[in-house]
Structures are given as structure tokens and as C-alpha cells.
C-alpha positions in Angstrom: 0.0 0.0 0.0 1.6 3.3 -0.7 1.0 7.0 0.7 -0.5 9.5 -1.4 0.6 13.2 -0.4 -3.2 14.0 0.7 -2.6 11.3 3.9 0.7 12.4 5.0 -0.1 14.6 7.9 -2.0 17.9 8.7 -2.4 20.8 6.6 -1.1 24.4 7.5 -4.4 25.7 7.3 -5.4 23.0 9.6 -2.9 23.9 12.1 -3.3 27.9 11.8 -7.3 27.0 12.7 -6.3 24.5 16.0 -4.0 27.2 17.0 -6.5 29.7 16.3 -9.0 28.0 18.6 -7.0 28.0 21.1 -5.9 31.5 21.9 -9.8 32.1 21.6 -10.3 29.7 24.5 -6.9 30.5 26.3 -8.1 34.5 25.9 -12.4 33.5 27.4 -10.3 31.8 29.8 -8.0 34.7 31.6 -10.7 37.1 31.2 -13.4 34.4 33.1 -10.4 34.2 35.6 -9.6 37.9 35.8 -13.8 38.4 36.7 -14.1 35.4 38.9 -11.1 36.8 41.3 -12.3 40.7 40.6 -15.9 39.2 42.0 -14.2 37.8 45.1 -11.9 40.2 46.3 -15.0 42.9 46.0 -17.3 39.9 47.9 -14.0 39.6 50.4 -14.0 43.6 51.2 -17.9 43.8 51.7 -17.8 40.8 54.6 -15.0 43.3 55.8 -17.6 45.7 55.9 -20.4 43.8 57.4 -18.0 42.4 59.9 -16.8 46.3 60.7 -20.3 47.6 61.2 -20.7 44.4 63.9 -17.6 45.9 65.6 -18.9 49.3 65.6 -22.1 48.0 67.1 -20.1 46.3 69.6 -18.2 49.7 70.5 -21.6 51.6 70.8 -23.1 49.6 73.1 -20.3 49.7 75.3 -18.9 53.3 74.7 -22.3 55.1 73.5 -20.6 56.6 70.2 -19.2 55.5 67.2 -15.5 55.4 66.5 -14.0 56.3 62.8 -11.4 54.6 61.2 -9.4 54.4 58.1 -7.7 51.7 57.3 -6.1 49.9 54.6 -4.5 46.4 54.1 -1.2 47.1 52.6 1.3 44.3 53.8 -0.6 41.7 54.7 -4.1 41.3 57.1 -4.5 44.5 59.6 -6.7 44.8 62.6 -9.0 47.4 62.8 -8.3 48.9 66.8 -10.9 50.6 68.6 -9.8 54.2 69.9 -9.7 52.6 73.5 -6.9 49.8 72.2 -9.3 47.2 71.5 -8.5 45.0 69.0 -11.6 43.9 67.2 -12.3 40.7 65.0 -12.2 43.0 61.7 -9.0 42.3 59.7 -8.6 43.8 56.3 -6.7 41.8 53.8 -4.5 43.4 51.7 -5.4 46.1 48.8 -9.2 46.2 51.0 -9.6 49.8 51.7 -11.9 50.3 54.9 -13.5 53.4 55.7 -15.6 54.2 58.7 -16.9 58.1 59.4 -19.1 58.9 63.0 -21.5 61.5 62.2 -23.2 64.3 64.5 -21.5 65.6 67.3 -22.9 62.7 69.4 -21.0 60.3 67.3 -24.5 58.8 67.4 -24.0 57.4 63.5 -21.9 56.0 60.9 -21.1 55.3 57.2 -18.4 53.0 56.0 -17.1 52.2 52.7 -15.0 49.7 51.4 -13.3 48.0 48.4 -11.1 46.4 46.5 -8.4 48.4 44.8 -8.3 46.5 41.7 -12.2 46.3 41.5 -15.0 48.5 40.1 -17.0 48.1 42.6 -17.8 49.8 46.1 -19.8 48.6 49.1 -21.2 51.2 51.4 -23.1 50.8 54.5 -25.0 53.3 56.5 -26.0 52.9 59.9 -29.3 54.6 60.5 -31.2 52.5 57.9 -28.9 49.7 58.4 -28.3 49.0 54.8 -25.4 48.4 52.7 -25.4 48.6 49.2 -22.9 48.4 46.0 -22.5 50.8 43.2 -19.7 51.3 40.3 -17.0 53.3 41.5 -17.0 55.9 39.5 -20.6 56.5 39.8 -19.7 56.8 43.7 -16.8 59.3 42.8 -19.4 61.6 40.9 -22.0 61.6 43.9 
């Protein structure tokens, strides 16, 4: 039996369209990846927040006022610290930004915000209505 030149082997166009195929799924790949850890980190820094507005109900029932903070986890995991030296159970990973602001002279309120520096996204809860909610960050930037 002998081999014709037809049944030798793969064509180049053959292997420019395999090759093609593949950088399409190797590029829907790292940009399912790049969303999938973007969705995290932002789900990561709005437990940070949940778990900061616990602490801050924790403080007021003890101290009758709300404390600020501002804190961001550069480094590694950082503690948020009440003013009084208490460490709390709130640790901000790092690049979580965590902001927390007492309003009225009673330091009877407080809004917090916090996000993840590479994401798009910004939680922000307010105490009075006891709420968070999530908006683009450049919306949040223009309000």
C-alpha cells in the first residue's frame, strides 16, 4: 500500500485554525479568571464591611458613640483597633480599603465604605437605615 501526499499529515491551514482555537479559548479563559477573582476580592472587602459595622455596634453599646477609622491592608491582614486599644475581630486583607466616618456631634451614626483596589465596585453601609449597598465606583466618585 503506498501513501499519497493527501494522507501524509496535517495541513497548515489546519494547524493555523487548531491554533487559532486555542488563543480564543486561552483569551475567554483569563478574562473568566480575571472576573471570577475581581468578584471575590469585592465579595471579600464587603464581609470586611459587614463584619466592621458588627464591631462598631459592639463599641456603641459599650462606649455610646461610634468610633472612625481608616484603614487599609497594605502588607498583609491588619486589625481594625478601637480608639480605646481594642482590637476587634475586623482584619482587612490586603489592597481592601476600609473606611468608617461617625456622624453628628454625638457620634450617634456612621457610614463605612470599602473596596477592593483593583475592583469596580464599592460597598457602602449606613448605619441609620442599616443597609449596605454596592454601586460602580465611578458613579460613587461623581455623587
Amino acid at each position: 500500500m503506498t501513501e499519497t501526499k493527501a494522507d501524509a499529515g496535517f495541513t497548515i491551514v489546519e494547524m493555523v485554525c487548531a491554533i487559532a482555537v486555542i488563543t480564543i479559548l486561552c483569551g475567554i479563559y483569563f478574562f473568566m479568571i480575571d472576573s471570577y477573582r475581581e468578584r471575590r476580592m469585592s465579595e471579600q472587602a464587603a464581609k470586611v464591611l459587614m463584619t466592621a459595622a458588627q464591631a462598631q455596634e459592639k463599641y456603641f453599646t459599650r462606649e455610646h458613640r461610634y468610633f472612625d477609622a481608616e484603614v487599609t491592608g497594605n502588607g498583609g491582614d491588619v486589625v481594625v483597633v478601637t480608639p480605646d486599644g481594642e482590637k476587634t475581630s475586623v482584619s482587612v486583607p490586603p489592597n481592601v480599603v476600609l473606611s468608617l466616618k461617625s456622624q453628628g456631634p454625638e457620634k450617634t451614626a456612621f457610614t463605612g465604605h470599602a473596596f477592593y483596589t483593583g475592583s469596580t465596585f464599592i460597598h457602602r453601609y449606613d448605619s441609620t437605615t442599616g443597609k449596605m449597598t454596592t454601586v460602580m465606583r465611578h458613579q460613587d466618585d461623581a455623587g
